[in-house]
Backbone bond lengths (Angstrom), bond angles and torsions (degrees), N, CA, C in turn:
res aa  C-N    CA-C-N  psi(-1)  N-CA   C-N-CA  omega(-1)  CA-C   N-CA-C  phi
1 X - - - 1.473 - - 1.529 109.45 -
2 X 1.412 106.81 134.61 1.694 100.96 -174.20 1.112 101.36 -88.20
3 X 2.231 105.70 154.91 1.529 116.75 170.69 0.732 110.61 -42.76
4 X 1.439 156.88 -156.91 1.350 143.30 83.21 1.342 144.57 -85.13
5 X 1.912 103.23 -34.18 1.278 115.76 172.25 1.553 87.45 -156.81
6 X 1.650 85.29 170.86 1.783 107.35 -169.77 1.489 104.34 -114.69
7 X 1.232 118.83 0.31 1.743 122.09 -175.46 1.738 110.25 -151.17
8 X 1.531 84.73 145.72 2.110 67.97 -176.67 1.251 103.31 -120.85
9 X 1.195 100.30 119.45 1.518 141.74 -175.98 1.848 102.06 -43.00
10 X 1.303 121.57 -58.83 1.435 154.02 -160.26 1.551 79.76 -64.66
11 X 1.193 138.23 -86.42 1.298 136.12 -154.55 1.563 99.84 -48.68
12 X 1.639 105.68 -70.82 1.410 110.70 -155.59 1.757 109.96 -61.65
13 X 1.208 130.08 21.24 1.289 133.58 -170.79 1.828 108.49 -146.08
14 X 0.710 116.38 -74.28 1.649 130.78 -155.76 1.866 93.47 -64.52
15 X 1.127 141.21 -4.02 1.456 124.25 179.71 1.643 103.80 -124.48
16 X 1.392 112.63 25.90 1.481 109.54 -151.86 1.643 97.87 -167.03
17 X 1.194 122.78 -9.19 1.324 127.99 160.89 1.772 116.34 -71.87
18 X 1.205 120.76 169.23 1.521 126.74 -124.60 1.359 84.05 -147.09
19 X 1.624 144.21 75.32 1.667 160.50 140.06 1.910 92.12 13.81
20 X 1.564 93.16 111.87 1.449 79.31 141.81 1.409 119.30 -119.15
21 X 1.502 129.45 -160.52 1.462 138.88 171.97 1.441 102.60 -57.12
22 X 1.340 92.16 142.00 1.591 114.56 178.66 1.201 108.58 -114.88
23 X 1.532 117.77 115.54 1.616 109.67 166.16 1.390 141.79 -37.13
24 X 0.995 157.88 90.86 1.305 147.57 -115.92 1.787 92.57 -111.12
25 X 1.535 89.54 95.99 1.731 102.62 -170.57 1.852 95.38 -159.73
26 X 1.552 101.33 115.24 1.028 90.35 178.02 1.687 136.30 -125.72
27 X 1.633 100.83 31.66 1.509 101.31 134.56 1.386 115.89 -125.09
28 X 0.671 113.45 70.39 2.154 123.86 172.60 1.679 109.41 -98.68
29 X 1.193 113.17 107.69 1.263 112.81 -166.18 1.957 95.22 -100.39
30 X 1.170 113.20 -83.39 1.632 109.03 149.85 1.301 147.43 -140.58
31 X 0.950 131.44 127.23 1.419 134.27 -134.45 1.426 125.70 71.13
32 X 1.528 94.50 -130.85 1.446 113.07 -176.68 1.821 96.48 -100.05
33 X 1.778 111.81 25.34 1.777 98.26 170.53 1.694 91.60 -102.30
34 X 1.500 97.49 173.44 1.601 100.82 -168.94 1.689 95.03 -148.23
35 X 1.075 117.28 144.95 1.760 135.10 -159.72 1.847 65.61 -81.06
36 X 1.426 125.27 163.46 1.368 163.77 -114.18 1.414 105.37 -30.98
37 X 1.267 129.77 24.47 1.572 145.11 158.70 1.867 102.98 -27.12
38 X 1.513 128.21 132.50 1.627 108.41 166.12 0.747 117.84 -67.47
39 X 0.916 119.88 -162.46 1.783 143.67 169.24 1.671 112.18 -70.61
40 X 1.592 94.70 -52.94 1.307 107.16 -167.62 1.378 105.23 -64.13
41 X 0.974 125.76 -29.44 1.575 134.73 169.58 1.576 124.77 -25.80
42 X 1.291 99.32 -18.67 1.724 125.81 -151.28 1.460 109.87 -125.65
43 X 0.894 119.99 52.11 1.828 124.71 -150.33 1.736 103.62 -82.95
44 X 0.903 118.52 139.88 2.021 123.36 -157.10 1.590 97.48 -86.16
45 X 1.996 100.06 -4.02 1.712 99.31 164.12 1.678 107.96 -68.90
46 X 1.090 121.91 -24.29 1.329 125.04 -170.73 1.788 116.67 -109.60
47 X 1.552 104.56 20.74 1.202 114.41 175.60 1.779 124.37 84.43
48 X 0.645 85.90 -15.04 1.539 99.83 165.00 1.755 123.98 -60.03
49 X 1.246 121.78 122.20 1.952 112.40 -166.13 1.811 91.29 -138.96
50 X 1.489 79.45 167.92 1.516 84.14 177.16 1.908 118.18 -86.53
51 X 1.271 122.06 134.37 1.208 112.67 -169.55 1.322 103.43 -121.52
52 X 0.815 110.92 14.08 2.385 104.47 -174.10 1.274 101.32 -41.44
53 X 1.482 116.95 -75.71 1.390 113.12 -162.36 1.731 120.43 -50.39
54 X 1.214 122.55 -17.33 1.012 133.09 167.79 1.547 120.65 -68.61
55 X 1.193 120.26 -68.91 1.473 141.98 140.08 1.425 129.89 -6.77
56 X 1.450 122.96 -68.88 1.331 161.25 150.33 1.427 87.86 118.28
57 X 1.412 123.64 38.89 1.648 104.46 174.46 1.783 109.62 -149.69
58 X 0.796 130.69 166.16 1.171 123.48 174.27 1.580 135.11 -64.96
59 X 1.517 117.37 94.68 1.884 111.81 -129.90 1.906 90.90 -145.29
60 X 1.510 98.64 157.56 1.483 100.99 154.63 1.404 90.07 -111.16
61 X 1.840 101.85 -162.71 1.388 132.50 -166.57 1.297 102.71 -162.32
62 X 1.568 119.47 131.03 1.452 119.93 156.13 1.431 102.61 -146.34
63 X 1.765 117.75 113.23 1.534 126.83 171.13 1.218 157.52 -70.51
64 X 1.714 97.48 15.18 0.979 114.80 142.33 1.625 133.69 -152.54
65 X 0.997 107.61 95.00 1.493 132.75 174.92 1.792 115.45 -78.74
66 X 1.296 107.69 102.33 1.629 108.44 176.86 1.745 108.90 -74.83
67 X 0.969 95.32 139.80 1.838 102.31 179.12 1.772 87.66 -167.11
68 X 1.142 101.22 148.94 1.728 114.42 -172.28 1.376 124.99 46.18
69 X 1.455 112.39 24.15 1.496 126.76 -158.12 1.695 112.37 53.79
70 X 1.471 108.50 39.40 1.536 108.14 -172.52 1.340 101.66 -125.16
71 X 1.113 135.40 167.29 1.606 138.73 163.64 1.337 111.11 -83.27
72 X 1.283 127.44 135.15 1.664 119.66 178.44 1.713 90.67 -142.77
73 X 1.419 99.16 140.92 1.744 111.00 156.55 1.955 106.78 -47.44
74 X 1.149 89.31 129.32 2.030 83.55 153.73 1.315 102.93 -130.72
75 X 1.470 91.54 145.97 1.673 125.18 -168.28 1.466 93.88 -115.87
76 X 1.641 129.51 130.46 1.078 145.85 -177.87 1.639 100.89 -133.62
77 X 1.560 113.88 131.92 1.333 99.16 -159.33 2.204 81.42 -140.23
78 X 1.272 88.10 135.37 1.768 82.20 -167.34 2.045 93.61 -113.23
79 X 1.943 108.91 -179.81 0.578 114.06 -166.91 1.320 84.88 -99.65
80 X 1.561 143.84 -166.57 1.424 175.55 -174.41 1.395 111.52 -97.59
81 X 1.538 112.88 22.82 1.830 121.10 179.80 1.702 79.37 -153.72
82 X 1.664 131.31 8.17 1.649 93.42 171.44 1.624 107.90 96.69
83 X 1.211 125.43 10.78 1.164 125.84 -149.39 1.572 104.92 -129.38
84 X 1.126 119.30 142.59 1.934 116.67 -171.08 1.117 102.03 -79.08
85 X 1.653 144.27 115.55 0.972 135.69 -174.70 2.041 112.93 -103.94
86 X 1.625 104.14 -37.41 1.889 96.75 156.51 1.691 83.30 -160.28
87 X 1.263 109.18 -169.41 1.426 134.73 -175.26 1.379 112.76 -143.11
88 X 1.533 116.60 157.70 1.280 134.17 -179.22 1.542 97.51 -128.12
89 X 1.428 105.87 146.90 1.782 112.50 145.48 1.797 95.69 -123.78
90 X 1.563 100.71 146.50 1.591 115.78 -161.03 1.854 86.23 -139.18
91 X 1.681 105.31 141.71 1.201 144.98 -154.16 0.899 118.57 -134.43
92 X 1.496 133.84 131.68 1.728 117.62 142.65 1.616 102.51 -80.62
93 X 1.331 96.33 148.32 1.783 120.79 -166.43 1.472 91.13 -87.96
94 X 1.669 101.06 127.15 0.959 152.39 154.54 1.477 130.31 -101.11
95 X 1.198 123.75 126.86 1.860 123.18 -174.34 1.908 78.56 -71.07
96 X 1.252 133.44 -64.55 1.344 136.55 -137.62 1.986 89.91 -67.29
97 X 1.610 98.83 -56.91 1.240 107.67 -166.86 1.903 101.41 -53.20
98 X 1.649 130.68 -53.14 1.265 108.88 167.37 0.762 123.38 -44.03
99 X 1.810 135.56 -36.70 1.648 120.24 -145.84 1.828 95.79 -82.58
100 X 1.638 95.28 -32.91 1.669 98.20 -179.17 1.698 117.62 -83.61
101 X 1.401 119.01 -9.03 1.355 110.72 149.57 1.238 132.55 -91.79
102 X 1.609 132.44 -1.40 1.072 125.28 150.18 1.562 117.30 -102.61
103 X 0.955 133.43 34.68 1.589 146.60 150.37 1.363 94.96 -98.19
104 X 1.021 133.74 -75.83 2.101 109.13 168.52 0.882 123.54 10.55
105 X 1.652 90.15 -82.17 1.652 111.65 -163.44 1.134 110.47 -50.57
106 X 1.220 113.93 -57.13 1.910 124.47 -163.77 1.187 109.33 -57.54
107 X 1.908 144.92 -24.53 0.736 125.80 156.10 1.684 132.94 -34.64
108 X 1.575 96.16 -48.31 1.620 87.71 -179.83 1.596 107.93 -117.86
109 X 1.661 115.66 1.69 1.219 108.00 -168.00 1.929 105.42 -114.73
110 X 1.223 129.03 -172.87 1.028 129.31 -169.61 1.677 129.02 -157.59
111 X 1.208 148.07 119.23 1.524 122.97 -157.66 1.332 121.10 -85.28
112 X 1.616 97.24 139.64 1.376 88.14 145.24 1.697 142.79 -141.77
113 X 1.732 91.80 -6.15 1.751 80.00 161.36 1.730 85.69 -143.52
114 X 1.768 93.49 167.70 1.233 79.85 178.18 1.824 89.19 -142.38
115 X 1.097 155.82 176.74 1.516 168.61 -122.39 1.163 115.74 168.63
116 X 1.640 128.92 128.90 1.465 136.23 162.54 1.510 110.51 -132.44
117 X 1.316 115.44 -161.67 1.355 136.44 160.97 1.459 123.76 -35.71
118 X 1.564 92.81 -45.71 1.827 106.07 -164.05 1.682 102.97 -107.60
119 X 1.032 117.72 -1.33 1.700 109.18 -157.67 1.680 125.34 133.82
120 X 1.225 106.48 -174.07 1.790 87.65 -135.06 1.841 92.57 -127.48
121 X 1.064 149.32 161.05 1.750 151.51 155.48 0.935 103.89 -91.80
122 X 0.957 157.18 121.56 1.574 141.45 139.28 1.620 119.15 -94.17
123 X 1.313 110.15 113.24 1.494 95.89 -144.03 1.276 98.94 -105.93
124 X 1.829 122.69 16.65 1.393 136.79 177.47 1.696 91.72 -85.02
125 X 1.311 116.24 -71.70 1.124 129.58 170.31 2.016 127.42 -14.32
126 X 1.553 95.32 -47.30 1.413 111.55 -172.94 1.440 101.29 -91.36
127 X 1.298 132.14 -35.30 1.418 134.43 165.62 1.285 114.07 -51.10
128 X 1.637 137.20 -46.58 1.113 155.44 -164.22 1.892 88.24 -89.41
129 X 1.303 130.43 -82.52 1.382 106.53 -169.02 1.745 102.23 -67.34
130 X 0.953 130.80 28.97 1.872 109.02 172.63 1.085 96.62 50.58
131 X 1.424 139.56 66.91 1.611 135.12 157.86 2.110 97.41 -65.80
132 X 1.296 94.94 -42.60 1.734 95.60 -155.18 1.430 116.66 -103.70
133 X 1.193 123.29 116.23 1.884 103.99 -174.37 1.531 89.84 -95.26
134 X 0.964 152.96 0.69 1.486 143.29 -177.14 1.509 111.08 -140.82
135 X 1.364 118.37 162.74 1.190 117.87 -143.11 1.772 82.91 -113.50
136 X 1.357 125.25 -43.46 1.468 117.14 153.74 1.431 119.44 -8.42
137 X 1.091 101.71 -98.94 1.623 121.22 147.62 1.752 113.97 28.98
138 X 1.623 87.66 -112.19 1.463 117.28 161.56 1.950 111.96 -33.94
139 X 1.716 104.46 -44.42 1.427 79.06 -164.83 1.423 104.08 -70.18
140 X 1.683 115.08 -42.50 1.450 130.70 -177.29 1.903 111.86 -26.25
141 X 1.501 116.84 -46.05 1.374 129.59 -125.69 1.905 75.32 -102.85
142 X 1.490 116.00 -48.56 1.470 128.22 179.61 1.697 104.66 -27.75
143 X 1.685 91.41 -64.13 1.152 117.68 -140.79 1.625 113.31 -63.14
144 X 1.724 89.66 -44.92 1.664 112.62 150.86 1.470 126.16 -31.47
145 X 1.479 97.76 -58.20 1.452 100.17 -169.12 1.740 118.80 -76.38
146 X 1.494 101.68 -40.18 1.534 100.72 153.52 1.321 147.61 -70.35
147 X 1.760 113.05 -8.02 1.592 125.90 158.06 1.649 108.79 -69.45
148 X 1.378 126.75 -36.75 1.993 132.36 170.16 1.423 89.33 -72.56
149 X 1.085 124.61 -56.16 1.769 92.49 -165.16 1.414 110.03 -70.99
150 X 0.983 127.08 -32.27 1.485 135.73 -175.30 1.904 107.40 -36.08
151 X 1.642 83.64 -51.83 1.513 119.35 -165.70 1.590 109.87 -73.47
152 X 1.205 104.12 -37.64 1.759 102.87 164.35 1.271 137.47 -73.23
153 X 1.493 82.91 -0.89 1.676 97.51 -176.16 1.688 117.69 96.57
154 X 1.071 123.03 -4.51 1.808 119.11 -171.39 1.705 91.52 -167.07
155 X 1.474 94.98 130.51 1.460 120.19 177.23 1.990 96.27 -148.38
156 X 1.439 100.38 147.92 1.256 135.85 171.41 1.357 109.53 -135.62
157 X 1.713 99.05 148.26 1.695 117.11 -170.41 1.832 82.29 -141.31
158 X 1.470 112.04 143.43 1.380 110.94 138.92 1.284 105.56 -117.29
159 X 1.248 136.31 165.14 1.543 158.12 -172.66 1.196 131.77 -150.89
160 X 1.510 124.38 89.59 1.612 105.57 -166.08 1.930 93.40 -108.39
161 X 1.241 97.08 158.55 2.093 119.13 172.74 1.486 107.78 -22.31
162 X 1.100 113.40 108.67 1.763 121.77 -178.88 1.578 103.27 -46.14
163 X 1.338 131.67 -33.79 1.452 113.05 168.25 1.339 130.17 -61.45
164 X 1.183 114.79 -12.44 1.539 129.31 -171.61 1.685 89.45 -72.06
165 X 1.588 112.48 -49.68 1.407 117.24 -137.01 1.741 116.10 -74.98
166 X 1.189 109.49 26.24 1.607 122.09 -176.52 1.639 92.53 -99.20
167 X 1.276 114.38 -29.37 1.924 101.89 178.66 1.365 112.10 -77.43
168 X 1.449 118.67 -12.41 1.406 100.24 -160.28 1.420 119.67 -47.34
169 X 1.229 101.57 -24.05 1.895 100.90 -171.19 1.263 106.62 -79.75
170 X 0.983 129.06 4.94 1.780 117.91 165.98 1.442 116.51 -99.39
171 X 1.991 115.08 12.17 1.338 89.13 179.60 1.924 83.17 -136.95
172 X 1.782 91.79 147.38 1.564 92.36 -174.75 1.551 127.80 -63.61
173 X 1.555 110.22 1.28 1.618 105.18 -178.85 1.462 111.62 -159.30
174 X 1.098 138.81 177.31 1.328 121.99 153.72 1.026 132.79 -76.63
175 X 1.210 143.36 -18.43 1.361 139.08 170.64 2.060 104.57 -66.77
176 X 1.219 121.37 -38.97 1.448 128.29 158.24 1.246 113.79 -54.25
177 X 0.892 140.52 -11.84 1.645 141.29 -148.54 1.850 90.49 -119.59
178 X 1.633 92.54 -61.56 1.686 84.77 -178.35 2.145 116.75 -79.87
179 X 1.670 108.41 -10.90 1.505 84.58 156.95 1.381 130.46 -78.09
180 X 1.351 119.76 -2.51 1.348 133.58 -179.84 1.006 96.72 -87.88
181 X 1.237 168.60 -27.43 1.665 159.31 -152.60 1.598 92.05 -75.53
182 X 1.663 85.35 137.83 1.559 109.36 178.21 1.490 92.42 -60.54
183 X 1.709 126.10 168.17 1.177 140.31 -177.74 1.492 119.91 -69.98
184 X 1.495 107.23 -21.91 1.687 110.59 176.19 1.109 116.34 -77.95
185 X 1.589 105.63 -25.27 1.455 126.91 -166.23 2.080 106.72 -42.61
186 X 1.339 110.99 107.17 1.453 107.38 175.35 2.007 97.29 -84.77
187 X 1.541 95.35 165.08 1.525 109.90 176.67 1.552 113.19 -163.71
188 X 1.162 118.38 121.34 1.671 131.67 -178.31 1.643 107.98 -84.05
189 X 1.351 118.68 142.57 1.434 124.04 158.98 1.193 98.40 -122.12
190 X 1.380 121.05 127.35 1.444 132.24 164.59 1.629 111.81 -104.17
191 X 0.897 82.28 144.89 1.940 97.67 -164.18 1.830 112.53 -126.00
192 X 1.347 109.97 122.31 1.671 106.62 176.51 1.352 93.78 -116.24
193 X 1.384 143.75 122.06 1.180 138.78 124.92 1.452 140.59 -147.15
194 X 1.217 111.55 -176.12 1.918 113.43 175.76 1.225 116.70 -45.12
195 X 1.194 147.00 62.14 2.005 129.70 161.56 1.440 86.25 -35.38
196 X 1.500 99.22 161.90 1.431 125.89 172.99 1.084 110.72 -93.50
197 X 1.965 118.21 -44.81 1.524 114.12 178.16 1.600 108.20 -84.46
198 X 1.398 106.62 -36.51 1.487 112.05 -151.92 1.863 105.37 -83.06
199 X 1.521 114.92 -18.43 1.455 121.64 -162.78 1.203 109.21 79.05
200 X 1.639 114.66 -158.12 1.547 126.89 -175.27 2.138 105.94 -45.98
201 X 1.083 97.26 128.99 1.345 100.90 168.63 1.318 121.62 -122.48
202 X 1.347 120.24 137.61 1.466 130.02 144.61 1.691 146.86 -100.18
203 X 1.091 82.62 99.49 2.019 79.84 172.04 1.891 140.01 -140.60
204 X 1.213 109.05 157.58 1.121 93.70 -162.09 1.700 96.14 -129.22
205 X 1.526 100.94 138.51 1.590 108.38 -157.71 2.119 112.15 -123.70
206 X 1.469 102.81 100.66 1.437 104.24 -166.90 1.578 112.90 -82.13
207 X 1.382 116.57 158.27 1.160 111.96 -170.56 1.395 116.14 -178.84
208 X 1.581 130.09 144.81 1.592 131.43 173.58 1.295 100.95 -98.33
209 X 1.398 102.48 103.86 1.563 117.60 162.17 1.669 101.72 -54.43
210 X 0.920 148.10 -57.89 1.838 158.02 -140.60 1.586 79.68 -77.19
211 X 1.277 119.16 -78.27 1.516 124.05 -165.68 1.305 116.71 -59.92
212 X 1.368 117.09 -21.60 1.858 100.92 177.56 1.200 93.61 -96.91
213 X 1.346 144.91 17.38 1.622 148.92 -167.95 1.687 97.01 -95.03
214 X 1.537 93.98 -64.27 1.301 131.39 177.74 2.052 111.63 -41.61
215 X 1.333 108.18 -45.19 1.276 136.72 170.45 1.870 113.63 -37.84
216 X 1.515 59.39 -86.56 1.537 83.67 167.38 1.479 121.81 -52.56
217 X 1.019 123.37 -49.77 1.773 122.17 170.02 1.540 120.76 -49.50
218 X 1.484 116.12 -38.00 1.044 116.41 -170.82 1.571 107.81 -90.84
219 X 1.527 129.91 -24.53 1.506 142.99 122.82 1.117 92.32 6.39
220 X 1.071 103.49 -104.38 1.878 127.60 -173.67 2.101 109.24 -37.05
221 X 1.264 99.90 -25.26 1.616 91.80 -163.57 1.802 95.60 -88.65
222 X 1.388 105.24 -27.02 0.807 105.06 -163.46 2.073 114.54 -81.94
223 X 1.674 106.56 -12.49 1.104 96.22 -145.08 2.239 89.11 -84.43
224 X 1.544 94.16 145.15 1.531 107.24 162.27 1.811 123.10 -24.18
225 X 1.322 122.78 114.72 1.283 137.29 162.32 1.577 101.49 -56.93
226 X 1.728 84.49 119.15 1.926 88.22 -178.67 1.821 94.48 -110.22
227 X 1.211 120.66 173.61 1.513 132.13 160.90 1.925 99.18 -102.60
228 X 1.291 102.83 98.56 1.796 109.09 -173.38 2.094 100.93 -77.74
């Protein structure tokens, strides 16, 4: 199983970064894509193709997307009316290329759980019981846990908008924390792992937790009264 990196990026940045202004736009998932954007929006004049079968979901593709002055795959993944439901940008993994895509993020984003091989942070969870009286601490224990996953080959981060991150203590976990997010509320999953064809991968996947919540409810409100 390959190293990957010798320092973890995730700790020494994301609890200790400095909020900037947030565009006040609230379906902007990334860039210039927008949460219920069409299809047609995406025209294969501008590079954009259909990728489902690739995917296993109902998706475009365009191969080259600049973000960090780098080229990244984008993954556009729609709803079942035609509709942008979140996005990916996809990478070959880089130690340099993580440390400089999660220094991005942390400008405006912030953690809160993150998942590997061995076990999971939930760092909504540890805020709410007072696991940490010092911020040492917490970063030390992060930093740990994302150098083993690194090392097993597959690490996960979620990250939602540092303004959000003053509630965390009112909800018992993270997965509670992000169905509660107001509907503007944006949130990143960053992803390190093995592709089978592609090797080490990197990607990072944007999205309104509130609005596909929201989606889904009205799904449900909407569907036909049967006699079961």
């Amino acid at each position: 199983m390959k190293y990957w990196i010798t320092t973890a990026a995730l700790a020494s940045a994301s609890l200790i970064a400095v909020p900037i202004a947030v565009a006040n736009d609230d379906t902007r998932l990334f860039q210039d894509w927008h949460y219920g954007q069409h299809i047609d929006e995406f025209p294969r004049s501008q590079g954009y193709y259909d990728c489902t079968s690739d995917l296993g979901e109902y998706a475009l593709c365009h191969d080259d997307i600049t973000f960090l002055q780098r080229s990244f795959q984008g993954q556009l993944m729609f709803n079942d009316d035609d509709t942008l439901m979140y996005t990916s940008v996809v990478a070959d993994y880089s130690d340099d290329l993580y440390a400089t895509l999660i220094g991005a993020l942390v400008r405006s984003f912030g953690l809160v759980f993150a998942e590997g091989s061995t076990g999971t942070f939930d760092l909504v969870a540890h805020a709410r019981n007072g696991t940490y009286h010092d911020e040492a601490s917490l970063l030390s224990d992060i930093a740990a846990f994302e150098r083993e996953q690194l090392r097993s080959g597959y690490f996960g981060a979620s990250l939602v908008e540092q303004e959000y991150l003053d509630s965390m203590r009112d909800y018992s976990n993270a997965e509670e924390f992000l169905v509660g997010m107001p509907s503007d509320a944006r949130a990143v999953d960053v992803y390190v792992y093995e592709d089978e064809y592609w090797g080490p991968t990197l990607s990072a996947s944007f999205f309104l937790p509130g609005q596909h919540l929201n989606r889904l409810k009205d799904k449900a409100g909407q569907a036909p009264i049967e006699d079961f």
